[in-house]
N, C-alpha and C positions, 0 to 999 in steps of 0.2 A: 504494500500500500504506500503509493507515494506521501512525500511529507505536506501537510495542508500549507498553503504560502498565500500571505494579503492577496487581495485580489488590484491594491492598489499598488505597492510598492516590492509585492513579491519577494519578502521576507518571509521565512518560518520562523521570525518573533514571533508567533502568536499564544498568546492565554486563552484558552475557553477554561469552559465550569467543568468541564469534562479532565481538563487536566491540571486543575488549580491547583487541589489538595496534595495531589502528586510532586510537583514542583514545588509547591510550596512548603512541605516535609524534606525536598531534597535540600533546598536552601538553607532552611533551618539548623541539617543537619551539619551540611556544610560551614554553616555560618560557627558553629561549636566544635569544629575540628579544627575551624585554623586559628578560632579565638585561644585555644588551647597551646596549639603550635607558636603561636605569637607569644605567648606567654614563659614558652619553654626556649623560644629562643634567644629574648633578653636574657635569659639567665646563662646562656653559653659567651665564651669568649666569640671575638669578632672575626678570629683571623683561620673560621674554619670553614673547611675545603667545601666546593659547594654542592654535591652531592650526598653531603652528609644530610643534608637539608631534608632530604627525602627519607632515610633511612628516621626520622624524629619524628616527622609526619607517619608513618608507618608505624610508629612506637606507637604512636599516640591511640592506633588504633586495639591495642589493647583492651582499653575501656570502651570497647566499640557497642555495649548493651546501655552503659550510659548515657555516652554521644548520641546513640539511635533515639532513647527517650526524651531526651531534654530538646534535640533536634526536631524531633514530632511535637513536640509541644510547642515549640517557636513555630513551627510551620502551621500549626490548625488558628494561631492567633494570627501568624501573617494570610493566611488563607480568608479567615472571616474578613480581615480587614481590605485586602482587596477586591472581596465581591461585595462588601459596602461601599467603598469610596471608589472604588477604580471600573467595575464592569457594572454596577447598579443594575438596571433593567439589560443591559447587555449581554451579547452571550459570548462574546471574544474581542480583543482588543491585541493591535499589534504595538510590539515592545518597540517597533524601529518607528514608524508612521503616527501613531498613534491614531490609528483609524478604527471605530468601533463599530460592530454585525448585528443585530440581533438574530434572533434564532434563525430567522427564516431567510438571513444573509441581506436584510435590504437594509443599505446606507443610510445612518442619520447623523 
């Protein structure tokens, strides 16, 4: 199945409600593994090799049942808050254009 793309600017930015909570869980989680990694790497000296970078991040996934939780739960808040303020009666909005569909794809 090809990737759905703006019908304006032909970007696969797009959000629907379909894939919000998905994304929005992923971010979250994301957003708690590098907040972590940030944290882990003021505490290292400056003058280290830069593949080690990865090998920290990769540590970090150790607590990968906590990052997953705390992750989900930043994502179901940022989820509710984008289908309030961001796609409201809408049903997809593109991240490049900012062009929003409703369901039945007609332009407003």
């Amino acid at each position: 199945m090809p990737t759905p793309t703006c019908c304006i600017c032909q970007s696969a930015t797009l959000i629907n409600r379909q894939n919000l909570h998905t994304l929005a869980a992923l971010a979250g989680t994301l957003d708690v593994l590098l907040r972590q990694y940030s944290v882990r790497q003021r505490e290292q000296p400056p003058d280290r090799t830069p593949w080690m970078h990865l090998g920290d991040l990769l540590g970090a996934l150790k607590d990968a049942r906590a990052i997953q939780l705390e992750g989900l739960a930043q994502g179901v808040t940022l989820a509710a808050n984008v289908e309030r303020n961001w796609l409201g009666e809408f049903e997809s909005l593109c991240l490049s254009c900012g062009f929003m569909l409703m369901e039945d794809d007609t332009p407003r």
